[in-house]
C-alpha positions in Angstrom: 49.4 -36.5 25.5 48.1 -33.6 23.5 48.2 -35.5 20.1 49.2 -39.1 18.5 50.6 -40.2 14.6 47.9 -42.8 13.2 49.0 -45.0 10.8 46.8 -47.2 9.2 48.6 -50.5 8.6 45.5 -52.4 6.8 42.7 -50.6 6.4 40.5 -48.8 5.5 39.3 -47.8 8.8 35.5 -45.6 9.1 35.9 -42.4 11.1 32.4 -41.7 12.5 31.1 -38.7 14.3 29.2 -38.8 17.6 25.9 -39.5 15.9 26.9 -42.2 14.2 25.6 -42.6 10.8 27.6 -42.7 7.0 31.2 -42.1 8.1 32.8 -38.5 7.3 36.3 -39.7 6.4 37.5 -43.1 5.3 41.6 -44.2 6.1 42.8 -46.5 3.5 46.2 -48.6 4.1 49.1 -47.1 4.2 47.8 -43.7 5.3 49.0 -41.6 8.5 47.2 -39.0 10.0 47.3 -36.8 12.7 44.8 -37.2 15.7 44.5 -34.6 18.9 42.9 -32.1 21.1 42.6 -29.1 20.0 40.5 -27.1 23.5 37.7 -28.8 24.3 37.7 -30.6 20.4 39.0 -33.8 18.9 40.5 -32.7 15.4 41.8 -35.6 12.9 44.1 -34.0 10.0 45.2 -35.5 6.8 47.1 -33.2 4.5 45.1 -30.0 4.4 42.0 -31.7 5.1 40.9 -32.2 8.7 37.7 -32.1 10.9 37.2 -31.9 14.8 34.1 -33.1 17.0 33.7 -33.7 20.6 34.2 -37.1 19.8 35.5 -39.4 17.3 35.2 -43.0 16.5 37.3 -45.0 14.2 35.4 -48.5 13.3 37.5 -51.1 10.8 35.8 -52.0 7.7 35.9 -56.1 7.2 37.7 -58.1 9.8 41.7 -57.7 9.8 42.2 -54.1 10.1 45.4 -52.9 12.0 46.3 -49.9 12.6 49.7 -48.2 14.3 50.2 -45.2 17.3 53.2 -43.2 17.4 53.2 -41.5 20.8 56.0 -40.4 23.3 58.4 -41.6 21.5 56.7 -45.2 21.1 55.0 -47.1 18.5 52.5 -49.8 18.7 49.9 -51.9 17.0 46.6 -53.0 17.4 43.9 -54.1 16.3 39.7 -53.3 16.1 38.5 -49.9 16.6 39.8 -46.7 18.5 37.7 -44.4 20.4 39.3 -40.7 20.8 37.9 -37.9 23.4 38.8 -35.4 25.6 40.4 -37.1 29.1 37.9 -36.2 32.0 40.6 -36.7 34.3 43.5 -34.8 32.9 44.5 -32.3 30.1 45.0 -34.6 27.2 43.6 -37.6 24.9 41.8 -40.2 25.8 42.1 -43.1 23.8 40.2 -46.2 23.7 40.7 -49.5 21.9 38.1 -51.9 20.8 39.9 -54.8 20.4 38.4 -58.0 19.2 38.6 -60.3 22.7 40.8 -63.1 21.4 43.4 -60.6 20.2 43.4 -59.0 23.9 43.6 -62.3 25.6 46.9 -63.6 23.0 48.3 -59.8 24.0 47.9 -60.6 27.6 48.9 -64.2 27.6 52.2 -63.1 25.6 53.1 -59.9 28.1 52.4 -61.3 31.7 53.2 -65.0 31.1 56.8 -65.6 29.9 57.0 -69.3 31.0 58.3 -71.6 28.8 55.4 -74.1 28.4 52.0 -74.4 26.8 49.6 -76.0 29.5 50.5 -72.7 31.8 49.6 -70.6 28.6 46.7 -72.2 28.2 45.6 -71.9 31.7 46.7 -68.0 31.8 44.7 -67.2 28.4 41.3 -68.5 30.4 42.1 -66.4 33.2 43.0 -63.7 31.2 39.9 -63.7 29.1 37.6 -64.3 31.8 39.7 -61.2 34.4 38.9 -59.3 30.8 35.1 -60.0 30.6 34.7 -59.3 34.3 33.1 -56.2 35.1 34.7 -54.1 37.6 33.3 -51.1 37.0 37.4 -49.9 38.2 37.7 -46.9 35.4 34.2 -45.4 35.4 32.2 -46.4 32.1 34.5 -44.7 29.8 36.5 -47.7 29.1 36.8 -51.9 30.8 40.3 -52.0 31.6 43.6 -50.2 31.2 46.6 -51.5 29.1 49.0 -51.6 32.5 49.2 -53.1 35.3 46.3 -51.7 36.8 44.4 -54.2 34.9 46.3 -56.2 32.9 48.9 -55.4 30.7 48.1 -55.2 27.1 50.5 -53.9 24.5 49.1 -54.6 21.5 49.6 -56.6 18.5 52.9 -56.2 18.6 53.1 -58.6 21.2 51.7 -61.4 20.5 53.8 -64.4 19.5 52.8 -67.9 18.3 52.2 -69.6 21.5 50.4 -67.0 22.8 48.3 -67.0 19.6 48.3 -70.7 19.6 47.1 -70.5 23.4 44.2 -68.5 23.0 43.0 -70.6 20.1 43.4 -73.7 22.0 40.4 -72.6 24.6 38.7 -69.5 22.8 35.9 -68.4 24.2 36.8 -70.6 27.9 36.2 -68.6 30.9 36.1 -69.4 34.5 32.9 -69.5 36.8 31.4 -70.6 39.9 27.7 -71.1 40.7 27.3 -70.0 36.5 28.8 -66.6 37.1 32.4 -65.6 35.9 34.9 -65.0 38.4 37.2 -62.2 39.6 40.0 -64.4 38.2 42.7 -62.5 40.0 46.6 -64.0 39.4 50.0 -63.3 40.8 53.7 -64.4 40.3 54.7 -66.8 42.9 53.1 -68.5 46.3 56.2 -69.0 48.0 54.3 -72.6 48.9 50.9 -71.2 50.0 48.3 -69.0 48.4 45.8 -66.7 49.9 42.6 -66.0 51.1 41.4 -62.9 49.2 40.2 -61.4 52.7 43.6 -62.1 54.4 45.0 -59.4 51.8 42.6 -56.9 50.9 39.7 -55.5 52.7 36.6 -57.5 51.7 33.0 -58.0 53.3 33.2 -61.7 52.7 35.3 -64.7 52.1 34.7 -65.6 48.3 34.4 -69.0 48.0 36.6 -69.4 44.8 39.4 -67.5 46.2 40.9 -70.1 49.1 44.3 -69.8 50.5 45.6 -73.5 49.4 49.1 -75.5 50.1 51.2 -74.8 46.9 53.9 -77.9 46.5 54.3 -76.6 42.6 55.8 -73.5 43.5 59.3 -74.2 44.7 60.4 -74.2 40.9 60.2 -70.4 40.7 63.5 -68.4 41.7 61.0 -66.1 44.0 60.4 -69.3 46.3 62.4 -67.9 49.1 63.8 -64.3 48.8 65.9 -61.7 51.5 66.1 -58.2 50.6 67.1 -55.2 52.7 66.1 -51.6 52.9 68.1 -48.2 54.8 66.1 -47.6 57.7 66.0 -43.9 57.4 64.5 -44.0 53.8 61.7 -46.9 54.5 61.2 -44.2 58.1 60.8 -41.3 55.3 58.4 -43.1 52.7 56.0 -44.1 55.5 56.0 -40.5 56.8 55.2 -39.4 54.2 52.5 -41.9 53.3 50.8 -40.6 56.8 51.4 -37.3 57.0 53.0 -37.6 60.2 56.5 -39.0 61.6 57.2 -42.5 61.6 59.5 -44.0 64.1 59.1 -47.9 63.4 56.9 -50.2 62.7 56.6 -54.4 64.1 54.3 -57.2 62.6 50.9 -56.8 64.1 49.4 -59.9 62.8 49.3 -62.8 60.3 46.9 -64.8 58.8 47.1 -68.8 59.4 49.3 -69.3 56.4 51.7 -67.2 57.3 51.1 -63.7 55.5 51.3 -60.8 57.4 48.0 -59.2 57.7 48.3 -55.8 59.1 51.5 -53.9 59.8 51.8 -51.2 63.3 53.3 -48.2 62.6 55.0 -46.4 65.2 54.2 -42.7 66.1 56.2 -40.5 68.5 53.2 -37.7 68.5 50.8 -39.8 68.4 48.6 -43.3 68.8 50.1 -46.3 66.5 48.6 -47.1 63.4 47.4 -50.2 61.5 47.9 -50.8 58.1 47.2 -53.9 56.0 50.1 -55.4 55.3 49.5 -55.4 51.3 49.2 -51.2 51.7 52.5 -51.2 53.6 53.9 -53.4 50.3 52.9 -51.3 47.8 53.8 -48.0 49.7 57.3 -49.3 50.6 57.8 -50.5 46.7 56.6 -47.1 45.1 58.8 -45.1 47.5 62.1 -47.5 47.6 64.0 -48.6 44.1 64.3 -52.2 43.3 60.8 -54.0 44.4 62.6 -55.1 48.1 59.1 -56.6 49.1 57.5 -59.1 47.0 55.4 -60.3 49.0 53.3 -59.8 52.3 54.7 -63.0 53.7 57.8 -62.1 55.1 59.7 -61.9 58.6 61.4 -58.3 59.5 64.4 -57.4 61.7 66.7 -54.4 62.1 70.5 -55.0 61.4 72.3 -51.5 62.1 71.1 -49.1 59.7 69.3 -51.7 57.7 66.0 -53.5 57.7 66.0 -57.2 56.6 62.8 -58.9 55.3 63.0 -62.5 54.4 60.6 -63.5 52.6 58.4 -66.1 50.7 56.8 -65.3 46.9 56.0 -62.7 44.7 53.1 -60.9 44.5 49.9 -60.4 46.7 49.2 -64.6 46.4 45.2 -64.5 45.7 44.4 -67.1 42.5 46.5 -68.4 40.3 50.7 -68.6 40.9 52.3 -68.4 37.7 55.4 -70.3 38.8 53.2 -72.7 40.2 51.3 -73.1 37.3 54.4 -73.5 35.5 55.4 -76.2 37.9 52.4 -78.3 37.1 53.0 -78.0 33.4 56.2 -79.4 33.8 54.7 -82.2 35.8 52.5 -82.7 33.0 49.3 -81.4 34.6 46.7 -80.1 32.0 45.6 -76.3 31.8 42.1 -77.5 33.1 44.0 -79.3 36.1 46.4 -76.3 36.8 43.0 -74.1 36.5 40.9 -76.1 39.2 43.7 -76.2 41.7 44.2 -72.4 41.8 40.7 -71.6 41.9 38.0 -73.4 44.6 35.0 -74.7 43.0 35.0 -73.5 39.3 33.7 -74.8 36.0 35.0 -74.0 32.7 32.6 -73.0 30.3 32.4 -71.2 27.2 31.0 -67.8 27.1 27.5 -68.5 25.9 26.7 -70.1 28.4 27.5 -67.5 31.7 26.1 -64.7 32.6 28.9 -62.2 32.1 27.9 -59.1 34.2 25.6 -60.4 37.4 24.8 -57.7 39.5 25.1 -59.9 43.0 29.1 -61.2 41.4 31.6 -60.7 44.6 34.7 -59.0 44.4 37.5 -59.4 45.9 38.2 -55.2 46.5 35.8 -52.5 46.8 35.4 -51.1 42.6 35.5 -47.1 42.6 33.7 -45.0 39.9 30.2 -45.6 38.0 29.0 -49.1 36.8 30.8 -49.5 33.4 29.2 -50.9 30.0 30.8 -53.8 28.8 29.9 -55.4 25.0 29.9 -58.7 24.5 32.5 -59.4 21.6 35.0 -56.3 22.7 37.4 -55.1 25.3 38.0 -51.1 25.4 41.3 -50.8 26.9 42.0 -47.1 27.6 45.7 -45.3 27.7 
């Protein structure tokens, strides 16, 4: 995007130049400005006034500042600061919000958990907070996380409702950790009766120890339990040709791990030898490339029915951490947030934040970050969009 609508919902908000020092503008309640790139400049107009730097930072002034985006046709709210600059990576803004942690995690908690029940919430705002502090050093040092699915989805203020606010309260400052170091506390939808070893799905160096495929019996509540979907042959044929640059004929189940998954995936090749693919790569391919999500899961069975391919499967999601059905499951049972937490995860503590070392360099990982070692602050999130 070339340029965004500020509004400044309660204010005032500080606009401060690179250097730092006395701000150079001040946005009071009620205001709405314009903010964009203008070349290789950041301009910020109001009325007939305006300025533009390389740079801008916007920093609230007291505690409960909020402020509004208007952008591609879209509105939303937030709250903290917001960082503006040129995008490295493409011709447009980049925009970065400092949001106050416990307003990220109740955002979080609200957008990727929509069960009905509180223990579950509970257990998702720890792993959401502590999946937040976590450095992954995944975007490059310009900002922690994005607000999609590539990290975990964040939309703002407008979001939050009050049992995700009333969840995030309940364990403030709660994160998860094993041998005193937070975790990679990665989370999915549904097991399908099993979860995964992180090494079974992605490629890893290691086992780590917190991330241990496990026997789910909480899972069979969620309607992803068992699933069958099927796919035109001659479409899947095209999306994984296309994925390799050369023509695929078929493909058959190389091998699975011992609960069940498929690990890696052949691929057939008239011109050529057969390739492997991990089976998790082969998921994500076949769902960008084919409409309606027909594999949720890399533990499924495959077969060719005329024109078709069938996969019957078991769970959504790549199955490393903590189900979300399942956790809902044990809620329902009447299984604490702590309990649900400790059975997802293998060998963790909960502890609050002052007492963990938030960015070890020796943490594992359960896939290989890409970019330059980001710098995280203690009290904030940067979410970038």
């Amino acid at each position: 995007m070339e340029s965004v609508e500020l509004t400044i919902e309660e204010g005032p908000l500080a606009v401060h130049l690179p250097s730092g020092g006395t701000p150079v503008m001040r946005l009071q309640s009620g205001e709405t400005t314009t903010l964009g790139l203008r070349q290789s400049d950041i301009f910020i107009r109001r009325g007939a006034d305006g300025l533009y730097a390389t740079e801008l930072r916007l920093r609230p002034v007291g505690t409960d500042a909020s402020w509004t985006l208007s952008f591609d046709d879209a509105e939303r709210t937030y709250t903290g600061g917001l960082y503006l600059a040129p995008d490295p990576d493409a011709s447009g803004l980049l925009l970065v919000n400092n949001v106050p942690l416990e307003d990220y995690v109740a955002s979080v908690v609200a957008s990727e958990y929509g069960l009905d029940d509180m223990e579950g919430k509970k257990a998702m705002a720890v792993v959401a907070r502590t999946y937040g502090l976590f450095a992954s050093a995944k975007f490059g040092g310009a900002y922690d996380h994005a607000d999609g699915t590539a990290s975990q989805v964040y939309n703002g203020l407008d979001a939050v409702t009050q049992a995700s606010r009333q969840a995030a309260q309940a364990t403030a400052g709660e994160v998860l950790t094993h041998d005193g170091n937070l975790i990679q506390a990665v989370y999915f939808s549904s097991s399908g009766g099993h979860t995964a070893n992180n090494e079974d799905v992605w490629n890893a160096e290691k086992p780590i120890p917190y991330l241990r495929g496990k026997e789910d019996p909480y899972d069979d509540v969620s309607p992803h339990h068992t699933w069958s979907n099927s796919v035109d042959r001659s479409t899947l044929l095209q999306v994984l040709t296309r994925e390799r640059g050369t023509l695929v004929n078929g493909f058959v189940i190389d091998a699975r791990s011992p609960d069940g998954r498929v690990e890696t995936i052949k691929l057939l090749h008239s011109d050529g030898p057969d390739h492997r693919m991990k089976a998790n790569t082969f998921r994500l391919v076949v769902n960008q490339g084919v409409d309606g999500t027909p594999l949720k899961s890399t533990w499924f069975d495959a077969r060719r029915s005329g024109s078709q391919y069938v996969f019957d499967g078991r769970g959504f999601g790549h199955g490393v951490g903590l189900s979300q059905w399942g956790a809902h499951g044990m809620a329902e049972q009447g299984h604490s947030y702590r309990e649900i937490l400790r059975f997802y995860y293998t060998d963790v503590e909960i502890q609050r934040r002052g007492q963990v070392q938030e960015d070890p360099a020796d943490a594992p990982v359960a896939r290989e970050p890409s970019g330059r070692t980001t710098d995280s602050t203690n009290t904030r999130r940067r979410i970038g969009w």
